[in-house]
C-alpha positions, 0 to 999 in steps of 0.5 A: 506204675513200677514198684519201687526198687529193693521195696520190702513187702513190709515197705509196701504195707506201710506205704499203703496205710501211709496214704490215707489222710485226714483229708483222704479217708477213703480211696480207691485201689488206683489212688492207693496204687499212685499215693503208695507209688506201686504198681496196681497189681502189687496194690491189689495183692496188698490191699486183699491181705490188709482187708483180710486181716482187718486194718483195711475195709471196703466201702459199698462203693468200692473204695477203701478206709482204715479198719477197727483191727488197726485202731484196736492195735493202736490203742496199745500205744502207751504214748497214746490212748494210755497217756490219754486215759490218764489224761482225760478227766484233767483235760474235761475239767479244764475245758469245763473252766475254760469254756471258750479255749481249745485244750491239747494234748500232744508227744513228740515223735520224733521231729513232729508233734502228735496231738493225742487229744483235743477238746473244745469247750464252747465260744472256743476260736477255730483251731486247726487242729485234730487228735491223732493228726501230726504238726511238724514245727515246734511253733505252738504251745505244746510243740515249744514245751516238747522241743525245749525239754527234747535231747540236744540232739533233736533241738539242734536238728530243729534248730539247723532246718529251714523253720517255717514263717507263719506270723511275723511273730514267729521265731526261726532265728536260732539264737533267739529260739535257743534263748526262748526254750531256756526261758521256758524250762527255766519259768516252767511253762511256755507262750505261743503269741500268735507265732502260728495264726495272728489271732491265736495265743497259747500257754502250754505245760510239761507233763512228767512220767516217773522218772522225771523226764517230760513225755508229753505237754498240754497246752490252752489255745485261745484268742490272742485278744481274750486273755494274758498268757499270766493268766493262763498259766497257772490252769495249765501248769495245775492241770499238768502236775495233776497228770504227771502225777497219776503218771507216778511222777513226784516232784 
């Protein structure tokens, strides 16, 4: 397979870590070489270099996963384990309160929400959502929280795509999002009603850095029978004051 014209070395690194998936952890150097759409001999050249320095490993049976060099670089990430360091003991305690909920952590990169953490407390229902993994709608808890205190830029670029139906109670219609994200910055805190799966609710909340501008949200996913978004609400914005504040944020 041909390389891509005018690719930089650099494009062509990023493309290879950028084939690895939840989904696909290990691969072959011939599914690197078509996931990254290079040639076989540009993989293999990459592939070496990568391995050499640690952000690639080769299993005993050939194939190839992310090595710990790259996870101990990622860890830098102020956006990321740093935010969640803080984070964690607020999070355990709120899972310890809320047993049979689903508890995340998440930023905004861009058009897509990150999940920084998720931790399940027992009797919690099946969410399919992981830490580290990426949701490119702002349809959840979380993801309503970080699109209604994003820059207007970012709300009318969401707002102008082609929105994804997952329930029929999800919102795609851009005046009614618009008035729902004034909602949610105006009460302090946001409620996904089954607008992602038909037998999920969640509430989430905006957690502040220092200078008073929202950085990342967290949010309590439950099932949509089990309890009211009232009285979720008060856990959750509790829990995210408590982080804002370790963060240096005073109200």
């Amino acid at each position: 397979m041909p390389d891509r014209q005018g690719t930089s070395v650099t494009h062509k690194v990023l493309a290879i870590l950028a084939a690895f998936s939840p989904g696909r952890a290990t691969l072959t150097l011939s599914e690197l070489s078509r996931r990254a759409s290079l040639s076989l001999p540009t993989t293999h050249r990459r592939v070496a270099e990568l391995v050499d320095w640690g952000a690639l490993e080769r299993t005993a049976d050939g194939r190839y996963r992310i090595g710990l060099r790259l996870w101990e670089v990622a860890t830098l990430a102020p956006r990321g384990l740093g935010l969640r360091d803080v984070a964690m003991p607020f999070l355990q305690d709120l899972t310890k309160v809320a047993q049979r909920h689903v508890v995340h952590l998440a930023v905004r990169e861009e058009l897509d929400v990150v999940f920084v953490e998720r931790m399940s407390g027992h009797g919690a229902p099946p969410v399919y959502s992981r830490a580290g993994g990426r949701f490119g709608d702002f349809a959840t808890g979380v993801g309503l929280i970080l699109l209604a205190f994003a820059p207007i830029e970012v709300q009318e670029a969401v707002l102008s795509s082609s929105l994804p139906t997952y329930t029929t109670r999800t919102i795609t219609e851009p005046r009614r999002l618009r008035s729902l994200l004034a909602d949610i910055r105006k009460r302090g805190y946001s409620v996904s009603d089954r607008m992602v799966d038909d037998n999920i609710l969640s509430v989430g909340a905006p957690i502040h850095g220092p200078d008073g501008a929202v950085t990342a949200a967290i949010s309590v996913a439950v099932a949509a029978s089990s309890q009211s978004p009232s009285s979720l609400a008060p856990f959750v914005r509790t829990t995210a004051l408590g982080i804002s504040r370790s963060l240096g944020y005073q109200p």
